[in-house]
N, CA, C and O atoms as CSV, one atom per row, in Angstrom:
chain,resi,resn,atom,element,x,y,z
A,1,UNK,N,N,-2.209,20.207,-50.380
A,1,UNK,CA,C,-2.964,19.550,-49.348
A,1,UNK,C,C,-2.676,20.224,-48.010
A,1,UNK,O,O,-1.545,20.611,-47.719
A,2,UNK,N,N,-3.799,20.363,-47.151
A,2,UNK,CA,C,-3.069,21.272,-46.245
A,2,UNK,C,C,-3.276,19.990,-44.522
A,2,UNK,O,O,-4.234,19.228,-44.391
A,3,UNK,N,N,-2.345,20.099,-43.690
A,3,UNK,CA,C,-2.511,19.662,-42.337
A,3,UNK,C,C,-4.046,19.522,-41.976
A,3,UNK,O,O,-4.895,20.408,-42.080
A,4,UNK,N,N,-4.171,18.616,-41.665
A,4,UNK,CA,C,-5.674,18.535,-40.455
A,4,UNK,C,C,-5.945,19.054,-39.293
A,4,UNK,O,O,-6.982,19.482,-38.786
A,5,UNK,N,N,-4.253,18.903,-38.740
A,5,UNK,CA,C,-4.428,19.971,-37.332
A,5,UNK,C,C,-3.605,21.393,-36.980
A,5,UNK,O,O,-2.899,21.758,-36.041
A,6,UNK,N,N,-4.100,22.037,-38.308
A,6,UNK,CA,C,-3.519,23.124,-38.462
A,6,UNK,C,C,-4.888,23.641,-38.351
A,6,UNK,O,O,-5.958,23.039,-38.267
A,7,UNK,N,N,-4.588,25.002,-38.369
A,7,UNK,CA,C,-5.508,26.161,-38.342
A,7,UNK,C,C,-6.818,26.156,-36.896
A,7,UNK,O,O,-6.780,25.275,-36.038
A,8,UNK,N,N,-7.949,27.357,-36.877
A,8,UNK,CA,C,-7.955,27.422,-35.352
A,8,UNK,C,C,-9.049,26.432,-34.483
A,8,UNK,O,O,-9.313,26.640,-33.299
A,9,UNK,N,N,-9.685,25.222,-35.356
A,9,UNK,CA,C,-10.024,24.134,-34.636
A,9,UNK,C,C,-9.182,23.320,-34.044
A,9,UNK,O,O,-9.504,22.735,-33.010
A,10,UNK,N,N,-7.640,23.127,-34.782
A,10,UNK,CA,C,-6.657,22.490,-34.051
A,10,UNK,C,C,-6.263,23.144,-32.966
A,10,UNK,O,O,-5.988,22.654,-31.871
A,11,UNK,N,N,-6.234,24.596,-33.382
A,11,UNK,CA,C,-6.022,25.248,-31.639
A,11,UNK,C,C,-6.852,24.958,-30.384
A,11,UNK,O,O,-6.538,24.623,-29.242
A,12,UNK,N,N,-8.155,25.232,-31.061
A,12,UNK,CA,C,-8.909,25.092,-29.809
A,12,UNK,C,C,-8.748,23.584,-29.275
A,12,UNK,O,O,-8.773,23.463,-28.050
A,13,UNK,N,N,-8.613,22.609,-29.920
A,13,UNK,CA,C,-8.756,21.248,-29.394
A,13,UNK,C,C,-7.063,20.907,-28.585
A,13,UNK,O,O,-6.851,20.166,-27.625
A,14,UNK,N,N,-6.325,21.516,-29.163
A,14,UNK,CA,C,-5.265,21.430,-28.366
A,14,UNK,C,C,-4.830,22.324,-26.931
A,14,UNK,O,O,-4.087,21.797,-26.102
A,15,UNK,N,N,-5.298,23.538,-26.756
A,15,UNK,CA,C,-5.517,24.225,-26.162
A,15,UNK,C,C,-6.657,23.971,-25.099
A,15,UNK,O,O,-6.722,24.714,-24.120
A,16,UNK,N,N,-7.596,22.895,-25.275
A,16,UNK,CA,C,-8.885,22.061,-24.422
A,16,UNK,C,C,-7.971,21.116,-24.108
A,16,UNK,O,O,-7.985,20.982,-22.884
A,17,UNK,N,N,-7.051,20.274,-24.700
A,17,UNK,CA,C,-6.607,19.084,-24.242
A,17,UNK,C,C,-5.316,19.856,-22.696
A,17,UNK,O,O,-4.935,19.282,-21.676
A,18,UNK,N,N,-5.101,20.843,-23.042
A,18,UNK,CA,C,-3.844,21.229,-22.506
A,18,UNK,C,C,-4.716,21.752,-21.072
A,18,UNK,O,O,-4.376,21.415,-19.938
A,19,UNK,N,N,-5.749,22.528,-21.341
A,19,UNK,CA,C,-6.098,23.117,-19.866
A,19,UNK,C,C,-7.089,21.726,-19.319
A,19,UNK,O,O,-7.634,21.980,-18.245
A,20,UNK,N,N,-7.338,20.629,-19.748
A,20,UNK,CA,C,-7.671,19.410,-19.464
A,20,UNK,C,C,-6.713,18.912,-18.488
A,20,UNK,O,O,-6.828,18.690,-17.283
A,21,UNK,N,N,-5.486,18.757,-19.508
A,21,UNK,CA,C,-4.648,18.236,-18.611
A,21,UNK,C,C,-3.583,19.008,-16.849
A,21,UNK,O,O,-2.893,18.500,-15.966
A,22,UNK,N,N,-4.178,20.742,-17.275
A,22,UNK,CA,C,-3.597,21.240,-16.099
A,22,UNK,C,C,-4.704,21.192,-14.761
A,22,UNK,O,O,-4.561,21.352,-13.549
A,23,UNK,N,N,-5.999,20.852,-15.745
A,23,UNK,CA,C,-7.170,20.217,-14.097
A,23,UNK,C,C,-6.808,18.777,-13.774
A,23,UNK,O,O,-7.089,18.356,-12.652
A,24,UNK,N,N,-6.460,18.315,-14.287
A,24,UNK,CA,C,-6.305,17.070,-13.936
A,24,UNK,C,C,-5.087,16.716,-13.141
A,24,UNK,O,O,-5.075,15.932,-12.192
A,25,UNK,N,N,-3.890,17.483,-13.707
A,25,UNK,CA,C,-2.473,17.447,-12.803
A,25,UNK,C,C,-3.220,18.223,-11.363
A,25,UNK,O,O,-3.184,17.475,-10.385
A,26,UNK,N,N,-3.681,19.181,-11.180
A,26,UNK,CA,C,-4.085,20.067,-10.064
A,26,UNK,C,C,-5.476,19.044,-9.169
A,26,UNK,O,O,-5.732,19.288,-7.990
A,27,UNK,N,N,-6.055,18.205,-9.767
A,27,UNK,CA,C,-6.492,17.221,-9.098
A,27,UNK,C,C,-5.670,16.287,-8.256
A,27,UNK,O,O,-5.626,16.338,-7.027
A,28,UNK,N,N,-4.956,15.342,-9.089
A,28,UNK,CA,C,-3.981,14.595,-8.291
A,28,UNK,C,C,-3.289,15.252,-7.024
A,28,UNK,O,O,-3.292,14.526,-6.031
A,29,UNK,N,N,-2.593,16.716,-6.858
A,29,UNK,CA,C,-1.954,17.562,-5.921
A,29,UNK,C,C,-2.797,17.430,-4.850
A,29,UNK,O,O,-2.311,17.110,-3.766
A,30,UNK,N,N,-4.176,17.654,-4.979
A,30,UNK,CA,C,-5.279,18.585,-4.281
A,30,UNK,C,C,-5.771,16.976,-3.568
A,30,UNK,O,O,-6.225,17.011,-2.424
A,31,UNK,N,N,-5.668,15.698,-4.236
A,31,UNK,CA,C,-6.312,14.415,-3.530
A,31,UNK,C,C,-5.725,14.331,-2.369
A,31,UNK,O,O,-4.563,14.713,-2.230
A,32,UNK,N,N,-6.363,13.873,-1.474
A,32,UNK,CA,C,-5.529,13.775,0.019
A,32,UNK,C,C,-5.538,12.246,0.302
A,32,UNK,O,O,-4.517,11.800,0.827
A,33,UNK,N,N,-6.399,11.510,0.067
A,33,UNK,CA,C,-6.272,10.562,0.203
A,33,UNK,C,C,-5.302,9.089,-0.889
A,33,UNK,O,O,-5.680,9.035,-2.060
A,34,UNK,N,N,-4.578,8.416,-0.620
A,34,UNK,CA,C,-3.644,7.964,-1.577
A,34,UNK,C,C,-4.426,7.175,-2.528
A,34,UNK,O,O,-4.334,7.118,-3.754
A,35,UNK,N,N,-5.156,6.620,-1.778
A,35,UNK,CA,C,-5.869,5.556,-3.082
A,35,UNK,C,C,-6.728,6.435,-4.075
A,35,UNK,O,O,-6.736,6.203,-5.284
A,36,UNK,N,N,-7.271,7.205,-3.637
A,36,UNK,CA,C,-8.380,7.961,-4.829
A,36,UNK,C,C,-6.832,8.929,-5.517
A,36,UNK,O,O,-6.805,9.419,-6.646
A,37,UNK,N,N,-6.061,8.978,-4.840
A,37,UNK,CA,C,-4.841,10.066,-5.688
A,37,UNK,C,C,-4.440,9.009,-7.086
A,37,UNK,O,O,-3.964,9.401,-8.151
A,38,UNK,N,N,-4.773,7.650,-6.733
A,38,UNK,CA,C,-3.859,6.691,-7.674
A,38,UNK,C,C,-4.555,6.714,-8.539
A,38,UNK,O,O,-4.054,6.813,-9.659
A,39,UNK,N,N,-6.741,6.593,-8.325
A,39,UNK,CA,C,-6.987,6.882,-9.146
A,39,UNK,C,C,-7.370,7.925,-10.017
A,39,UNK,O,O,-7.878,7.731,-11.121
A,40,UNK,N,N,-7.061,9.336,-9.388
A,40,UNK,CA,C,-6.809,10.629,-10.637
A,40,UNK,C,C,-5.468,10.389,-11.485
A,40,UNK,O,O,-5.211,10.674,-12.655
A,41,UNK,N,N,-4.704,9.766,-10.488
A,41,UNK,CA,C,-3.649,9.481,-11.856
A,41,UNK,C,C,-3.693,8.764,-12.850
A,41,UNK,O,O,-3.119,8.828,-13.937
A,42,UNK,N,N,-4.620,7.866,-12.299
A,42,UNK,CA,C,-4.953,7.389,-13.458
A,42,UNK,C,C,-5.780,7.900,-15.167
A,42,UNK,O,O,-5.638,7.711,-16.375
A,43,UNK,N,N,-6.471,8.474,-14.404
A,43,UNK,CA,C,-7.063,9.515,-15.184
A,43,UNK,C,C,-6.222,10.614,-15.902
A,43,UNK,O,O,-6.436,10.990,-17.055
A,44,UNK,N,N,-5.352,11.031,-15.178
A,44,UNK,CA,C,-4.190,11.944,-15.612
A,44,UNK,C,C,-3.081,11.240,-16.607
A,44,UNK,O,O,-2.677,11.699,-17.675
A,45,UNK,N,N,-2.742,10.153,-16.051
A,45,UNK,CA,C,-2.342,9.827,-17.159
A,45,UNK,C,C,-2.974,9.415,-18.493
A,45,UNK,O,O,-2.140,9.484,-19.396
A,46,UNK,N,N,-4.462,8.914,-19.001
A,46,UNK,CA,C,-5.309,9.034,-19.791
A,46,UNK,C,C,-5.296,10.578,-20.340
A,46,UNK,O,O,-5.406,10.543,-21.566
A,47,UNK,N,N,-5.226,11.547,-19.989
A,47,UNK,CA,C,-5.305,12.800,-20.355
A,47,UNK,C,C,-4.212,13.014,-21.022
A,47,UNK,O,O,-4.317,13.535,-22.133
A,48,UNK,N,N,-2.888,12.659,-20.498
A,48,UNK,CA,C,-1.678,13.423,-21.208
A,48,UNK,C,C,-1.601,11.965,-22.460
A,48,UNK,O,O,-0.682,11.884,-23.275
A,49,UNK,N,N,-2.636,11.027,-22.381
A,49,UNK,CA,C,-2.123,10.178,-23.451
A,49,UNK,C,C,-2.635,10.802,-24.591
A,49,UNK,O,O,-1.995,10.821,-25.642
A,50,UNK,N,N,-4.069,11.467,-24.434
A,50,UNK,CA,C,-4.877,11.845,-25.643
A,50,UNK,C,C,-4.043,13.060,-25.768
A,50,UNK,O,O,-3.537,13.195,-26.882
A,51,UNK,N,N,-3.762,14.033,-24.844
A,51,UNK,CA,C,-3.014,15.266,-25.433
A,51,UNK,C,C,-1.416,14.849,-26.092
A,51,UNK,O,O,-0.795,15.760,-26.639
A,52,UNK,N,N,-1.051,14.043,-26.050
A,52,UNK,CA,C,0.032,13.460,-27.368
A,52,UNK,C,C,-0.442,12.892,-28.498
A,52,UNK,O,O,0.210,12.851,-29.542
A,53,UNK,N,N,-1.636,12.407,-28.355
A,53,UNK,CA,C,-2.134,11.948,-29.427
A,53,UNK,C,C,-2.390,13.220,-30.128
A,53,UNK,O,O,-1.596,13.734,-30.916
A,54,UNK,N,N,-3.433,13.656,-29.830
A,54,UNK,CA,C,-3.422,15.231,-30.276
A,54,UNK,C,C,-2.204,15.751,-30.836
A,54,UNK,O,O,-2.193,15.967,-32.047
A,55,UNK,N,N,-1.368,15.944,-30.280
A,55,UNK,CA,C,-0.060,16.544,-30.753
A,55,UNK,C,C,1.373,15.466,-31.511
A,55,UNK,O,O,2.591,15.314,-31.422
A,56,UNK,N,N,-0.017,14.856,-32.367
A,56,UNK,CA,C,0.755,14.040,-33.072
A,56,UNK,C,C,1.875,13.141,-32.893
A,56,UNK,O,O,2.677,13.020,-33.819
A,57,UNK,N,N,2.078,12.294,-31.476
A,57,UNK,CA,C,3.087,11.465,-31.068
A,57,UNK,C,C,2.027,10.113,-30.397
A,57,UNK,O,O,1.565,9.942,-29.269
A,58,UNK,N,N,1.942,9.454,-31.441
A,58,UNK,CA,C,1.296,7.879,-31.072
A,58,UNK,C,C,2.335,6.915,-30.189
A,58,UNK,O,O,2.051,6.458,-29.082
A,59,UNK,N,N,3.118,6.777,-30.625
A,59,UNK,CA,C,4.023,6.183,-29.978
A,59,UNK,C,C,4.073,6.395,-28.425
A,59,UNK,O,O,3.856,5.562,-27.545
A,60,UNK,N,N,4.464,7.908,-28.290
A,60,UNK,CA,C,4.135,8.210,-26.640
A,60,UNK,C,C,3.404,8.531,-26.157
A,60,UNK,O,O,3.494,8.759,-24.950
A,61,UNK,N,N,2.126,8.746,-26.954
A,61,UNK,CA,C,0.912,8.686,-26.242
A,61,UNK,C,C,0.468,7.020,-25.833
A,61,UNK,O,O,-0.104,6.795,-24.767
A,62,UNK,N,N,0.751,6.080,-26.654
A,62,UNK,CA,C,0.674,4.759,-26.419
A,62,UNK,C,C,1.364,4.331,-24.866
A,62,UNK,O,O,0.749,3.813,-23.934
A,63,UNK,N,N,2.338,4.586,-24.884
A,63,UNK,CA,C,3.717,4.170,-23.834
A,63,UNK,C,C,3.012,5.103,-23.014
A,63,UNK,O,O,2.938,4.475,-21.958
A,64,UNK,N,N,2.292,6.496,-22.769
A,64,UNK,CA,C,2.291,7.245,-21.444
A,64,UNK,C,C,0.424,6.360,-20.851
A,64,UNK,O,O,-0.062,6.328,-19.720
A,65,UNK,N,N,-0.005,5.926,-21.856
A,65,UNK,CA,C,-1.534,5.267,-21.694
A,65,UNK,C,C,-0.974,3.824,-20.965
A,65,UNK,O,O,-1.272,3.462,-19.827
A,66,UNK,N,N,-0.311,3.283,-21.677
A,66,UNK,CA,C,0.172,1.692,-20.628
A,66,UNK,C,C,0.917,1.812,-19.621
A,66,UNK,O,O,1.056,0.783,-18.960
A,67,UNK,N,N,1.662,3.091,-19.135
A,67,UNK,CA,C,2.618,3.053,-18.158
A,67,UNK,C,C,2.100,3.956,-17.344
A,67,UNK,O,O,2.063,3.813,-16.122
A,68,UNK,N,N,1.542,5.230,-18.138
A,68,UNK,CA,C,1.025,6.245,-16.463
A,68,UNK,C,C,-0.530,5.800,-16.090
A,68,UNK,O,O,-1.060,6.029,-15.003
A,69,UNK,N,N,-1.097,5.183,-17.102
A,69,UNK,CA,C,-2.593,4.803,-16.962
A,69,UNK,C,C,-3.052,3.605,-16.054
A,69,UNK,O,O,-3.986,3.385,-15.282
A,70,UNK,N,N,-1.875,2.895,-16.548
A,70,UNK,CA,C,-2.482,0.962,-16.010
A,70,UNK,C,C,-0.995,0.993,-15.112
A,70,UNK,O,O,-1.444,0.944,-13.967
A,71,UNK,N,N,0.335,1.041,-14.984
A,71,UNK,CA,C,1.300,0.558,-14.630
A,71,UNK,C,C,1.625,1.496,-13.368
A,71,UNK,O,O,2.002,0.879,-12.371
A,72,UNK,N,N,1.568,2.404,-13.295
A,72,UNK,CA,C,2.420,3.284,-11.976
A,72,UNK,C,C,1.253,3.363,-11.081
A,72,UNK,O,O,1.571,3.364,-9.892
A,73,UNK,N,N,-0.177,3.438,-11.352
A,73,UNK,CA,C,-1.339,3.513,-10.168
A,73,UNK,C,C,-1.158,2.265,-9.431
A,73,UNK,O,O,-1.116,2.351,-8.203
A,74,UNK,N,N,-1.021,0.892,-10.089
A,74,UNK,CA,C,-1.072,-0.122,-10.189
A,74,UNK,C,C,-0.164,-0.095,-9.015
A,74,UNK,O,O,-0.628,-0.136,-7.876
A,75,UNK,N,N,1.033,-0.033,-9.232
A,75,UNK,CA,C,1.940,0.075,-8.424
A,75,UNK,C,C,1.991,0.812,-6.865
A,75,UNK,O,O,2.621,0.421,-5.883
A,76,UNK,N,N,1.037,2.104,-7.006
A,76,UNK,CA,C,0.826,2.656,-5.828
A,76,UNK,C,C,-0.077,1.897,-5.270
A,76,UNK,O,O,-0.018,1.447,-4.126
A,77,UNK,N,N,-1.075,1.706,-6.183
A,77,UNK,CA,C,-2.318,0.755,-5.000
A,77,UNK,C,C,-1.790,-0.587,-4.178
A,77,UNK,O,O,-2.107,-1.058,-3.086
A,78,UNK,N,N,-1.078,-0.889,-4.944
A,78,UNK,CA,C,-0.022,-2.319,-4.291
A,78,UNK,C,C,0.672,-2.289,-2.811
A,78,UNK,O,O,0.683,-3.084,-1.871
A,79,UNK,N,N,1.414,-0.621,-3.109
A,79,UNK,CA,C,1.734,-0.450,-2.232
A,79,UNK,C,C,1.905,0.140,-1.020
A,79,UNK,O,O,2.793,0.330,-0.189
A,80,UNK,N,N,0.276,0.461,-1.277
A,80,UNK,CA,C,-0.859,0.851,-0.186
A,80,UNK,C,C,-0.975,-0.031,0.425
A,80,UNK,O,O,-0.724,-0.160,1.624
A,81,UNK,N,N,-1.421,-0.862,-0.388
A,81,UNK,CA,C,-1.742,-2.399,0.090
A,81,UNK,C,C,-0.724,-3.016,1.227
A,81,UNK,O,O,-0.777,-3.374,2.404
A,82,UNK,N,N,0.076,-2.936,0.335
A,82,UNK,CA,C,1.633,-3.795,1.780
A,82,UNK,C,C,1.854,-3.257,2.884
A,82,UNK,O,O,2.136,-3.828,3.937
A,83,UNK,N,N,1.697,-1.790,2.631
A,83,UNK,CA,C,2.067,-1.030,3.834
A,83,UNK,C,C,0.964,-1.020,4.866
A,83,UNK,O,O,1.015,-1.026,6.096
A,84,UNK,N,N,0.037,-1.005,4.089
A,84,UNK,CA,C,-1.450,-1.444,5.403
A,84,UNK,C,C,-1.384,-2.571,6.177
A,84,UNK,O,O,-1.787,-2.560,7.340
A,85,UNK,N,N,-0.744,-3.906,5.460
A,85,UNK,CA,C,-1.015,-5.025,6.080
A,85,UNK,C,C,0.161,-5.350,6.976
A,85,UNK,O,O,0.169,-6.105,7.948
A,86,UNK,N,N,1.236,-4.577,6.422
A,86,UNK,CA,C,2.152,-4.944,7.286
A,86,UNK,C,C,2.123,-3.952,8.699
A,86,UNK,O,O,2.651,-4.301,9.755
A,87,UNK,N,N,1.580,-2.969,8.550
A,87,UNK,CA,C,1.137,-2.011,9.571
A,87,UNK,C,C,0.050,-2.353,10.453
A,87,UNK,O,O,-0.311,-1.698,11.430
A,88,UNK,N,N,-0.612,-3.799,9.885
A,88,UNK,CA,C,-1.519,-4.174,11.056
A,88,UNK,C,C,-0.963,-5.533,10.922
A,88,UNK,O,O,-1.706,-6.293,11.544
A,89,UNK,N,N,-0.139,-6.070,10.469
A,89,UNK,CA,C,1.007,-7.598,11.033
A,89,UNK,C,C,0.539,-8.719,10.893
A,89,UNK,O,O,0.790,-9.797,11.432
A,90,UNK,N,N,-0.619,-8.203,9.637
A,90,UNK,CA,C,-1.333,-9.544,9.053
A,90,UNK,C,C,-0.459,-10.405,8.075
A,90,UNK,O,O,-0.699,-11.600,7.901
A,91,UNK,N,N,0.593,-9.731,7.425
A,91,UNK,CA,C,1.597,-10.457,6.865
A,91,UNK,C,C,2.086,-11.407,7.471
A,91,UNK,O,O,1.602,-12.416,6.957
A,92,UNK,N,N,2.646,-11.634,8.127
A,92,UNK,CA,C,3.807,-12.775,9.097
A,92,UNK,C,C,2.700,-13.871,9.775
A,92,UNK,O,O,2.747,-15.101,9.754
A,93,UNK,N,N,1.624,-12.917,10.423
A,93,UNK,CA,C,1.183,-13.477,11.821
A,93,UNK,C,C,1.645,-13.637,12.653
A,93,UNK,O,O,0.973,-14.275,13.464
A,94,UNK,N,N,2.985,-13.250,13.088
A,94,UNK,CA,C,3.489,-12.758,13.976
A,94,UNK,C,C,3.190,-11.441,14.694
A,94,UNK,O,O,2.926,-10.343,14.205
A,95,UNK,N,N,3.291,-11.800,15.922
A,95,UNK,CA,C,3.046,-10.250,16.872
A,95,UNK,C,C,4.441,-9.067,16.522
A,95,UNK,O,O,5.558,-9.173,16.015
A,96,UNK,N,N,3.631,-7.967,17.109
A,96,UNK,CA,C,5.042,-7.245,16.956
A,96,UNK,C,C,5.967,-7.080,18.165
A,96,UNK,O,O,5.477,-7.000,19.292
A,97,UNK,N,N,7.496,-7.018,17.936
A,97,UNK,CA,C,8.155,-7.352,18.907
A,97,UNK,C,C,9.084,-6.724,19.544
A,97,UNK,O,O,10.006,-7.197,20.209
A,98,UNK,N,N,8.726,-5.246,19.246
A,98,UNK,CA,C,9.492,-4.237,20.235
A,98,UNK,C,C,8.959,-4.756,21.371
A,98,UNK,O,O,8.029,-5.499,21.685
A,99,UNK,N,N,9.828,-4.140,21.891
A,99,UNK,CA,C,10.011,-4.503,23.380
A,99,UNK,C,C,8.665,-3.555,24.291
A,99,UNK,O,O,8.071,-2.525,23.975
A,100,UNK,N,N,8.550,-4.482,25.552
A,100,UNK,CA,C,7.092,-3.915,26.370
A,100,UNK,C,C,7.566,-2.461,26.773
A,100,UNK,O,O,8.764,-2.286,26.996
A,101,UNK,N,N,6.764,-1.519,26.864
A,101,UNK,CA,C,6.716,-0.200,27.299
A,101,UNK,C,C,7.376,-0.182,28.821
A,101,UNK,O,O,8.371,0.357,29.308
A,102,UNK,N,N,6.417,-0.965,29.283
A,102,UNK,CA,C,6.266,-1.233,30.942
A,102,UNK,C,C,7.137,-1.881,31.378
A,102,UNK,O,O,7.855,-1.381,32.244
A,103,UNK,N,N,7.304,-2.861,31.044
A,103,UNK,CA,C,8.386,-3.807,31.056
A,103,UNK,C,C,9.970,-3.485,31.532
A,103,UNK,O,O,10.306,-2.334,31.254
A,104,UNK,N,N,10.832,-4.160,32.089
A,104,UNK,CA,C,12.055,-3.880,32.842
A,104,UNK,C,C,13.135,-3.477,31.433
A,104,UNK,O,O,14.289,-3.087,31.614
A,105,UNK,N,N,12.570,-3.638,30.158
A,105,UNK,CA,C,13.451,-3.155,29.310
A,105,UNK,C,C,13.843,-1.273,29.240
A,105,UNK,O,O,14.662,-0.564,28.656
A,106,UNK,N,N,12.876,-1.108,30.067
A,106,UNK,CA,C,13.204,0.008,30.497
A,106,UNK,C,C,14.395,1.137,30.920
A,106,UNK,O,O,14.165,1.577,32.046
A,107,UNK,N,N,15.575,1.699,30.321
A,107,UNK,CA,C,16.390,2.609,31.642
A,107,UNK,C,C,15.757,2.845,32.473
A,107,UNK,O,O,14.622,3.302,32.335
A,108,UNK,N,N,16.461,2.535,33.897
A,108,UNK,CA,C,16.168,2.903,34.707
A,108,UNK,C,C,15.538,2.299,35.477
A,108,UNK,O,O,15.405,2.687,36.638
A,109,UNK,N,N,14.823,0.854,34.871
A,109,UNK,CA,C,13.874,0.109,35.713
A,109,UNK,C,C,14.321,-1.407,36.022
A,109,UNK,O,O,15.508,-1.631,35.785
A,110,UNK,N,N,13.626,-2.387,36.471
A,110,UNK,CA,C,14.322,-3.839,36.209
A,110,UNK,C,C,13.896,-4.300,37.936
A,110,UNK,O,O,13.151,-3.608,38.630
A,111,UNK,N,N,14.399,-5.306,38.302
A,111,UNK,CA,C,13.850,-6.000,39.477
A,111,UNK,C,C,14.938,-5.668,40.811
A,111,UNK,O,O,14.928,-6.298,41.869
A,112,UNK,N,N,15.722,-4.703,40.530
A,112,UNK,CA,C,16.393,-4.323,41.529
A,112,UNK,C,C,15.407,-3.877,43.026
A,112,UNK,O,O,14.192,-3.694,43.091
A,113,UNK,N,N,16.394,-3.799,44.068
A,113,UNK,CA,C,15.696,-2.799,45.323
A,113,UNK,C,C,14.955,-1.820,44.666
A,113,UNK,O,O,15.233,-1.511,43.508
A,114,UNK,N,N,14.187,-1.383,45.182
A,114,UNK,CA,C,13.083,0.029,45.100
A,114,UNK,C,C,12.598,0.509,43.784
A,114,UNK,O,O,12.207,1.616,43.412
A,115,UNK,N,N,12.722,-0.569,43.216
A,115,UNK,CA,C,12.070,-0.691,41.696
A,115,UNK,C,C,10.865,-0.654,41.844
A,115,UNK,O,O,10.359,0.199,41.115
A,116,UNK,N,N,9.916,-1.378,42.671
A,116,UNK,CA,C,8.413,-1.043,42.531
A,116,UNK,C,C,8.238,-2.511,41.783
A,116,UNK,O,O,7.086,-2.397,41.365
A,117,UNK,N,N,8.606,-3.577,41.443
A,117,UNK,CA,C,8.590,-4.521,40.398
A,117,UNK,C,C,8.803,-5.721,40.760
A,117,UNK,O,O,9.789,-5.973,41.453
A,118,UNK,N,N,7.986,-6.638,40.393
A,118,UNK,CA,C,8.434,-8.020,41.193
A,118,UNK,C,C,8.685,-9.076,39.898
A,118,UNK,O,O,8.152,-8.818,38.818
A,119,UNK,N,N,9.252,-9.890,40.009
A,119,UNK,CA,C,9.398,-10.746,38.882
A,119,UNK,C,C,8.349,-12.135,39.107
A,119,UNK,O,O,8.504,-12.822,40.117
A,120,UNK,N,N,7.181,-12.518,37.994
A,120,UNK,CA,C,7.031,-13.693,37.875
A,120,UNK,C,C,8.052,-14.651,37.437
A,120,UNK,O,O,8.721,-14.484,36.417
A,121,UNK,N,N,8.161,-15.669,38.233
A,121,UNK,CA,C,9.608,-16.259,37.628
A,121,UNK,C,C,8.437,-17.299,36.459
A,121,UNK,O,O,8.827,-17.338,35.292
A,122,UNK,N,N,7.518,-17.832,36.678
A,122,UNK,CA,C,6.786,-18.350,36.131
A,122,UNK,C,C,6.580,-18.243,34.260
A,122,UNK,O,O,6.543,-19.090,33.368
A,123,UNK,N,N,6.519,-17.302,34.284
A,123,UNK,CA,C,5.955,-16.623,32.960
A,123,UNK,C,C,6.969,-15.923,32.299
A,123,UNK,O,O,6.989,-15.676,31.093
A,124,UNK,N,N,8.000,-15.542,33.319
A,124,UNK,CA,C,9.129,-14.481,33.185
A,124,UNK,C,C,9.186,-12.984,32.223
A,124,UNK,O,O,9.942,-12.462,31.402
A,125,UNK,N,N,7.587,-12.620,33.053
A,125,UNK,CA,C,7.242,-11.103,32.263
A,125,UNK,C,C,7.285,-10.695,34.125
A,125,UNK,O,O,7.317,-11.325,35.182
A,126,UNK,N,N,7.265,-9.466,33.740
A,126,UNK,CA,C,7.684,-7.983,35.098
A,126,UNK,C,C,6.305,-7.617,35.592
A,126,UNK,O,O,5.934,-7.479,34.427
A,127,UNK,N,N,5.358,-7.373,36.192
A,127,UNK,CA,C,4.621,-6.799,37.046
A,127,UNK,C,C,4.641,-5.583,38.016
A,127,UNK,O,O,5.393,-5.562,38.990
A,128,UNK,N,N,3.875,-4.678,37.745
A,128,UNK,CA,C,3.991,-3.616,39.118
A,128,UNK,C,C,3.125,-4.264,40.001
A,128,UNK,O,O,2.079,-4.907,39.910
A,129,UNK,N,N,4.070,-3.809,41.097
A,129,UNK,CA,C,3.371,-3.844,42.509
A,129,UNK,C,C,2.170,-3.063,42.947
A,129,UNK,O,O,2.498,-3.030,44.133
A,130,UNK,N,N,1.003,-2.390,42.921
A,130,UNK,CA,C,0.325,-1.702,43.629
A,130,UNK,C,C,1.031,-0.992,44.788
A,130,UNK,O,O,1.784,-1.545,45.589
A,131,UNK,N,N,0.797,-0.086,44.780
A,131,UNK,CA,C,1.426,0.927,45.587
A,131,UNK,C,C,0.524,1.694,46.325
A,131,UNK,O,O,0.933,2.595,47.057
């Protein structure tokens, strides 16, 4: 009885799966943007699942289809996600709270003589004077 994926149809199909999978790794590199990168990986990982299948390993073609396919994009898009929202401070609803630019937190500045700066005692934020 001889192998099924022996001889030179198995080549060629393995040899298609393989330069498949080196466009597809060279996609992901080449994406610039993160979210469409998550989804060539996704795709990429679909590719290296069938090229194990191909090369006779079900098992890790299974495990690289649920983990590089559905589980690690998954994960980047997430945390696209967090980092966007917390980068515009929709998380908390809180403002952000470095300290004012302008403001006497300044070296060098504050409500002393010849500061240029007057204090609302009112509100107890700093003001320039017009000059």
């Amino acid at each position: 009885m001889s192998d099924p994926f022996s001889g030179a149809l198995a080549d060629a199909l393995i040899l298609t799966a393989l330069a498949l999978t080196v466009l597809m790794a060279t996609a992901v590199v080449l994406t610039r943007n993160p979210a469409r990168q998550a989804i060539v990986l996704s795709g990429y990982g679909m590719v290296l699942g069938v090229l194990f299948l191909i090369l006779q390993a079900p098992d890790v073609a299974m495990s690289q289809i649920g983990v590089g396919t559905v589980v690690v994009p998954l994960i980047v898009v997430l945390a696209l996600h967090a980092t966007r929202r917390h980068r515009e401070g929709g998380d908390t609803g809180e403002e952000d709270r470095r300290p004012d630019r302008d403001g006497p937190d300044r070296e060098g500045e504050g409500d002393g003589p010849g500061t240029g700066t007057t204090s609302d005692t009112a509100s107890g934020t700093a003001r320039e004077d017009a000059r």
